[in-house]
C-alpha positions as a Markdown table, in Angstrom:
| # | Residue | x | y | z |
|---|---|---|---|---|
| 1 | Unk | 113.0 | 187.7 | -53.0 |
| 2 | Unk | 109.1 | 187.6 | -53.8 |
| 3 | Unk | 106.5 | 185.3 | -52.0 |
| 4 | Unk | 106.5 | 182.6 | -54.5 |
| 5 | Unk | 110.6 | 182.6 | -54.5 |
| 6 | Unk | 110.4 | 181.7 | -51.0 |
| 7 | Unk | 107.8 | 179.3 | -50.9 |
| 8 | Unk | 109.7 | 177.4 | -53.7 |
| 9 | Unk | 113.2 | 177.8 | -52.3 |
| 10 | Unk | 111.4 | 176.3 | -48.9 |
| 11 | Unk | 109.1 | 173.5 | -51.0 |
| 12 | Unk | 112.6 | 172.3 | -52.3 |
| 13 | Unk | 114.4 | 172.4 | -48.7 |
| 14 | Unk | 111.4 | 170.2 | -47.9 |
| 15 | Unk | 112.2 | 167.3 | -50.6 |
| 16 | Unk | 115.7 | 167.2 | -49.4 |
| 17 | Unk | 114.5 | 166.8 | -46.1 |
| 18 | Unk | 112.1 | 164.0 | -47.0 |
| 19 | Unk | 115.2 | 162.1 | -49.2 |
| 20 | Unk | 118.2 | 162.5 | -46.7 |
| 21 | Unk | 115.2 | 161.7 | -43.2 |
| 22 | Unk | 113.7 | 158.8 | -46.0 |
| 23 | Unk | 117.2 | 157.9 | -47.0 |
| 24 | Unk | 118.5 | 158.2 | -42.9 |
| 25 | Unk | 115.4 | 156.2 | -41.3 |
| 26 | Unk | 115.8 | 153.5 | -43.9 |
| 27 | Unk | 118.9 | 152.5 | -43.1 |
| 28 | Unk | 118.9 | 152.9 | -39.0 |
| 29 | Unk | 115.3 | 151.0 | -39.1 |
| 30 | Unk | 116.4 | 148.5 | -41.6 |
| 31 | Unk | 116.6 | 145.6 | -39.0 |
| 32 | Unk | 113.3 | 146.7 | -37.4 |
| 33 | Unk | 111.9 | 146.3 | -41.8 |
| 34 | Unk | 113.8 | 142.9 | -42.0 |
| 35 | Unk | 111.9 | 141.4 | -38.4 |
| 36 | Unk | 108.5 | 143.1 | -39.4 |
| 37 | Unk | 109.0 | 141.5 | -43.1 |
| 38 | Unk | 109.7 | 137.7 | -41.2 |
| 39 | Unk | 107.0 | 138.4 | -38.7 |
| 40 | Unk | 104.0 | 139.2 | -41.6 |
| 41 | Unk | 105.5 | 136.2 | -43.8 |
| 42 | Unk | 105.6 | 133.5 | -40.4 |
| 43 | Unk | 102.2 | 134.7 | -39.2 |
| 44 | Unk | 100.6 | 135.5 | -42.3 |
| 45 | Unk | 101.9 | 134.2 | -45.1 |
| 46 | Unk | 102.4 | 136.1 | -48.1 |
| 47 | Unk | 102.2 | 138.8 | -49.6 |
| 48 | Unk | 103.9 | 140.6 | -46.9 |
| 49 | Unk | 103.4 | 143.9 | -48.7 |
| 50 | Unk | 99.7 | 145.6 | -49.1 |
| 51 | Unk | 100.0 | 147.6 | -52.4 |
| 52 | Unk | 97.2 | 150.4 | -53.3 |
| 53 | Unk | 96.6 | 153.3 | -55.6 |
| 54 | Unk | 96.0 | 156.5 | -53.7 |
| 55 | Unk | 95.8 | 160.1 | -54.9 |
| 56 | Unk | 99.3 | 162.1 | -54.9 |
| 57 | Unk | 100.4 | 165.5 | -55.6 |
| 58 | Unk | 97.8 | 167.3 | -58.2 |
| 59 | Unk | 95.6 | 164.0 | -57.6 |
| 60 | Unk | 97.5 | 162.1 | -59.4 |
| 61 | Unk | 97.6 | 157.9 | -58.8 |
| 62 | Unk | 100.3 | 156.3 | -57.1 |
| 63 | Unk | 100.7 | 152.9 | -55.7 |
| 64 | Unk | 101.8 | 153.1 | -51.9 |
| 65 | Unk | 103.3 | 150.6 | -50.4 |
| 66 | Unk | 102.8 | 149.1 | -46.6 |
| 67 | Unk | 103.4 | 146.0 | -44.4 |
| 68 | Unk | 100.2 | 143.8 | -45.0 |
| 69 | Unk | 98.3 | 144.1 | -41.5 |
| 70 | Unk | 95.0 | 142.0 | -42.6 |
| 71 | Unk | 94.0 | 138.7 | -44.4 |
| 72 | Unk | 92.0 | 139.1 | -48.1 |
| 73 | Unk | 88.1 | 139.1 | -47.8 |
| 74 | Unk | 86.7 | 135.6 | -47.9 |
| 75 | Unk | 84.2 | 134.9 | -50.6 |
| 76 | Unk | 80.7 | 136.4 | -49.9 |
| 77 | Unk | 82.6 | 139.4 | -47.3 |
| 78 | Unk | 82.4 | 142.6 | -47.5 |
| 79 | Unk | 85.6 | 144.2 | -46.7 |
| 80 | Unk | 83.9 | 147.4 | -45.0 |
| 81 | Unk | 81.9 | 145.3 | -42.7 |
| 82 | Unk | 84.5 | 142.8 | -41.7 |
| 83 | Unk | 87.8 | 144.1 | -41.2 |
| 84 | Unk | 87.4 | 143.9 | -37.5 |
| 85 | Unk | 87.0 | 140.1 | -38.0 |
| 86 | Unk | 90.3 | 140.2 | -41.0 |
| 87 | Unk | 93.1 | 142.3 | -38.8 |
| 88 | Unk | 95.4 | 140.1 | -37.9 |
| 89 | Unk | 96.7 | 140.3 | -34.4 |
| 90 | Unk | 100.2 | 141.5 | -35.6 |
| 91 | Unk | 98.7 | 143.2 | -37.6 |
| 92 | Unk | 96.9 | 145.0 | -34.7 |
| 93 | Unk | 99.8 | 145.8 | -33.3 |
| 94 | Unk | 101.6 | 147.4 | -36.5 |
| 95 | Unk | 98.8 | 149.8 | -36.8 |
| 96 | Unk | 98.8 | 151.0 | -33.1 |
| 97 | Unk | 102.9 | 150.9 | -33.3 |
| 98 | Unk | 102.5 | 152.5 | -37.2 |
| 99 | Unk | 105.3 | 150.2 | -38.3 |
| 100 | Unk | 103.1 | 149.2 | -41.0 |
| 101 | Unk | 103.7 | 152.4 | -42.5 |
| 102 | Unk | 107.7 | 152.2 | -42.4 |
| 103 | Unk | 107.7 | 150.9 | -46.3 |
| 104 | Unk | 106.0 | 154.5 | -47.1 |
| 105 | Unk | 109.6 | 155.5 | -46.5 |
| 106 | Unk | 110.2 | 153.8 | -50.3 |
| 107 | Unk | 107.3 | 156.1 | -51.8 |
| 108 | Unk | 109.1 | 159.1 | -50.4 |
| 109 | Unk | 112.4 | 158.2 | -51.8 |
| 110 | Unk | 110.8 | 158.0 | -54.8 |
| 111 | Unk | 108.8 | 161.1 | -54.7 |
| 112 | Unk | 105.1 | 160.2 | -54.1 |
| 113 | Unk | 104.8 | 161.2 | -50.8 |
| 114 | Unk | 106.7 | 163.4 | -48.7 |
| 115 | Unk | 107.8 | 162.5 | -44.2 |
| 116 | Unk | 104.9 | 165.2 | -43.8 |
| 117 | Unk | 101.5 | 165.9 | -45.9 |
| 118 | Unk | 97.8 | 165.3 | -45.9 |
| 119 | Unk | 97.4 | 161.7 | -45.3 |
| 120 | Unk | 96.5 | 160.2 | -48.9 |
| 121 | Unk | 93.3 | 158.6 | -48.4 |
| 122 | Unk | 91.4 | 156.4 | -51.0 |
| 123 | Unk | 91.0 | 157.3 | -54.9 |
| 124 | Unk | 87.1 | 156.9 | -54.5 |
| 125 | Unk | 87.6 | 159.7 | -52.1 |
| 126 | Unk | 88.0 | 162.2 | -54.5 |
| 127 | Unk | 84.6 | 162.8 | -56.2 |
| 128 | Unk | 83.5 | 163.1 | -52.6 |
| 129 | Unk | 85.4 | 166.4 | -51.8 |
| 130 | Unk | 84.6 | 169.6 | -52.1 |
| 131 | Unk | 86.5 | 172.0 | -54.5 |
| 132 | Unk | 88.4 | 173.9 | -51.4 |
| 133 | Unk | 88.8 | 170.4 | -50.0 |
| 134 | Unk | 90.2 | 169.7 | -52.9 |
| 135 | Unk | 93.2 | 171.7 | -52.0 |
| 136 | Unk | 94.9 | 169.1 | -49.7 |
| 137 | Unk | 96.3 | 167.8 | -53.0 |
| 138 | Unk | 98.4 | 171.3 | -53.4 |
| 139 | Unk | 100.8 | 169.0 | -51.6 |
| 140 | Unk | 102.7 | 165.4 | -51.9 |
| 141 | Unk | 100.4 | 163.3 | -49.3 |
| 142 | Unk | 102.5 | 162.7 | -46.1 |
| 143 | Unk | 103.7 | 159.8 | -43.8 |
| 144 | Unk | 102.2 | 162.1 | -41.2 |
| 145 | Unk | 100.4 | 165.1 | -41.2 |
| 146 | Unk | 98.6 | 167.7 | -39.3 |
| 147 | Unk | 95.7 | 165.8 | -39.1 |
| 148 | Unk | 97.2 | 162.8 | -37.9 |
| 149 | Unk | 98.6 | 164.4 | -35.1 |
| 150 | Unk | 95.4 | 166.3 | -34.2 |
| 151 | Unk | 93.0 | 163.4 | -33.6 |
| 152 | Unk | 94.4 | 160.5 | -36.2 |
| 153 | Unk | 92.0 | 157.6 | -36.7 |
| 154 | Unk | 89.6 | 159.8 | -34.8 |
| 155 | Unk | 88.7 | 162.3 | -36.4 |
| 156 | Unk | 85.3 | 162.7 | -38.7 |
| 157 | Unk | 85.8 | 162.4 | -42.3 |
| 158 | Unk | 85.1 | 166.3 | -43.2 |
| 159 | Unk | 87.3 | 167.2 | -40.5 |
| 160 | Unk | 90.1 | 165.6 | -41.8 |
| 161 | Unk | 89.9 | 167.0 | -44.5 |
| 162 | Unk | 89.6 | 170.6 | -43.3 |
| 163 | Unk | 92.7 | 169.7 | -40.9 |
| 164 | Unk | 94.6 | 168.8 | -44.4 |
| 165 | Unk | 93.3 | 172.1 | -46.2 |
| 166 | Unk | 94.5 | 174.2 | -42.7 |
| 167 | Unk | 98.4 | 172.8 | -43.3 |
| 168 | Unk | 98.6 | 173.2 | -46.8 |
| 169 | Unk | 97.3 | 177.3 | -46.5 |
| 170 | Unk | 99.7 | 177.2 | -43.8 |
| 171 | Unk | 103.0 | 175.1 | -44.1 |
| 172 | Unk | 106.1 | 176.0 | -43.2 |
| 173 | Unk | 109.4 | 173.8 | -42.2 |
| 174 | Unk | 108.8 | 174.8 | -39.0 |
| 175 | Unk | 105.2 | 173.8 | -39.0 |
| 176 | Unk | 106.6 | 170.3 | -40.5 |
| 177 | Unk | 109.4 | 170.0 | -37.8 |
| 178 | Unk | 106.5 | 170.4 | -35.0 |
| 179 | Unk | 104.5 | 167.7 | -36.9 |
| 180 | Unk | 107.8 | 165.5 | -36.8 |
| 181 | Unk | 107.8 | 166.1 | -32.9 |
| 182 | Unk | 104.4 | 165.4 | -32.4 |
| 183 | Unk | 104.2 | 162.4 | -34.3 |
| 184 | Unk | 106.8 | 160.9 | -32.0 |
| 185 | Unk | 105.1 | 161.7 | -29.0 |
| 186 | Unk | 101.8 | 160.1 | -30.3 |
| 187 | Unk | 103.4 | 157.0 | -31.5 |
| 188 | Unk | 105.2 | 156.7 | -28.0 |
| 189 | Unk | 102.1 | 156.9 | -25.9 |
| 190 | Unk | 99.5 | 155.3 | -28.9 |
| 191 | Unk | 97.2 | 158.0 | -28.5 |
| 192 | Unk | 94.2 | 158.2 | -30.9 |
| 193 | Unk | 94.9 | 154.8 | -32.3 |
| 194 | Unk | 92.4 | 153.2 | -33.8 |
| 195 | Unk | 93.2 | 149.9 | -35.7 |
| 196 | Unk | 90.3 | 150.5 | -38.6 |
| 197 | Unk | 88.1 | 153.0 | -39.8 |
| 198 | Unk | 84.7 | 153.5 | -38.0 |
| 199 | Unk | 82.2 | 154.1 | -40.2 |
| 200 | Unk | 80.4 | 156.1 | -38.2 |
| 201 | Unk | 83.1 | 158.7 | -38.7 |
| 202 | Unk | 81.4 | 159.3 | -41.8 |
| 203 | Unk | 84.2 | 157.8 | -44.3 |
| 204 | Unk | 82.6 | 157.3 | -47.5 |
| 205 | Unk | 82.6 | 154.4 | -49.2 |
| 206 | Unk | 82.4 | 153.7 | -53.1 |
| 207 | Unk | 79.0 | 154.2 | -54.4 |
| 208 | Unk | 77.9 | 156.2 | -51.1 |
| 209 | Unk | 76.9 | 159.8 | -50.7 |
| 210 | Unk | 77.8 | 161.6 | -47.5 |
| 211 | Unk | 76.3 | 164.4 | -46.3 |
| 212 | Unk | 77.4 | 167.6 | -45.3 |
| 213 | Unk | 77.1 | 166.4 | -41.8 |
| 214 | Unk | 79.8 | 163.4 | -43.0 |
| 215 | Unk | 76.5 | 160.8 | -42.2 |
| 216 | Unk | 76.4 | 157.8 | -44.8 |
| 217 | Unk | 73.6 | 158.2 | -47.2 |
| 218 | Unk | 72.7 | 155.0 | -49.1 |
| 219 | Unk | 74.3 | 151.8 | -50.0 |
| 220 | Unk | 77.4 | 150.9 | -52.2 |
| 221 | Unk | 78.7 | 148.3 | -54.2 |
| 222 | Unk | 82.1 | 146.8 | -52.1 |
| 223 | Unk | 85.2 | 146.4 | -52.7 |
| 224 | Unk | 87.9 | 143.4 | -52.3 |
| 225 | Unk | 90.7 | 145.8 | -51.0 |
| 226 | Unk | 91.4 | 146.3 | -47.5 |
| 227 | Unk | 91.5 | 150.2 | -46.8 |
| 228 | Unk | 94.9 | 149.9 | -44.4 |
């Protein structure tokens, strides 16, 4: 069997692993989704769900799905500049708990995303990357990742992205299994949690140049959606 046999017979092990674990952690977290759904509604209000398009496989738009973890911008705020001030504090603690992430679970049933994958970041990312950066598209985005587990919320914005280009040139199922393991570990001690993106980090935002040195250059229009 050639190179690209393998790699296919392995990239379709990989999708039944992501329907029966999807399929699997649904149902055993179910309660857990039910008392995170009342929590978000009681606290918050609705919606309880934060929908957003993010790149998929190829680059291709999807709408993910997660538990809402911040209040909308008031008029006159700039989302970028204020979600310290719009987290809410159960919101808070989903993000440094990742429940907020446990509707994902849906996307991966469906196909979008896959238990393990580059993080899918915003679609105003993509005329940001660079063509081998590019790459970390090769692959359905993940509900974890390498980079996730190698510095998470952390980690500066070209960095990332090299972390995501790494896995894809060198996945395996084994690779994903250590992921898996990892993941669990972080989530159990909260390591390299951060509950919003620092800017410093060199995220860019619409409108905004970074540099090779993943510094902000200039000023950009913003926009009403929380980044979460």
């Amino acid at each position: 069997m050639g190179a690209n046999a393998r790699r296919r017979l392995a990239l379709a092990v990989k999708r039944a692993i992501d329907v029966g674990g999807a399929s699997t952690a649904a149902l055993v977290l179910s309660p857990v989704l039910a008392w995170v759904a009342l929590a978000v509604a009681v606290t918050g209000g609705l919606p309880i769900l934060f929908w957003q398009q993010r790149p998929g496989l190829g680059g291709r738009p999807f709408t993910i799905v997660k538990f809402r973890t911040m209040r909308a911008p008031h008029a006159g705020e700039v989302w970028y500049l204020t979600d310290e001030q719009r987290i809410t504090r159960l919101g808070r603690f989903l993000r440094a708990t990742s429940l907020d992430e446990l509707p994902e679970l849906w996307n991966v049933l469906r196909g979008d995303m896959s238990l393990v994958g580059p993080r899918p970041l915003l679609m105003e990312y993509l005329e940001k990357y660079t063509p081998e950066e590019r790459w970390r598209h090769d692959m359905r985005p993940g509900i974890t990742g390498w980079a996730a587990v190698n510095g998470r919320n952390a980690l500066q914005f070209r960095d990332r992205l090299q972390l995501d280009v790494w896995y894809v040139d060198h996945w395996s199922l084994l690779l994903d299994f250590r992921i898996v393991a990892m993941t669990a570990i972080q989530v159990l001690r909260r390591t390299d949690v951060s509950t919003t993106e620092d800017l410093a980090l060199g995220f860019p935002l619409p409108g905004v140049d970074v540099g090779p040195d993943g510094r902000l250059d200039g000023a950009g229009p913003p926009i009403d959606e929380s980044t979460s």
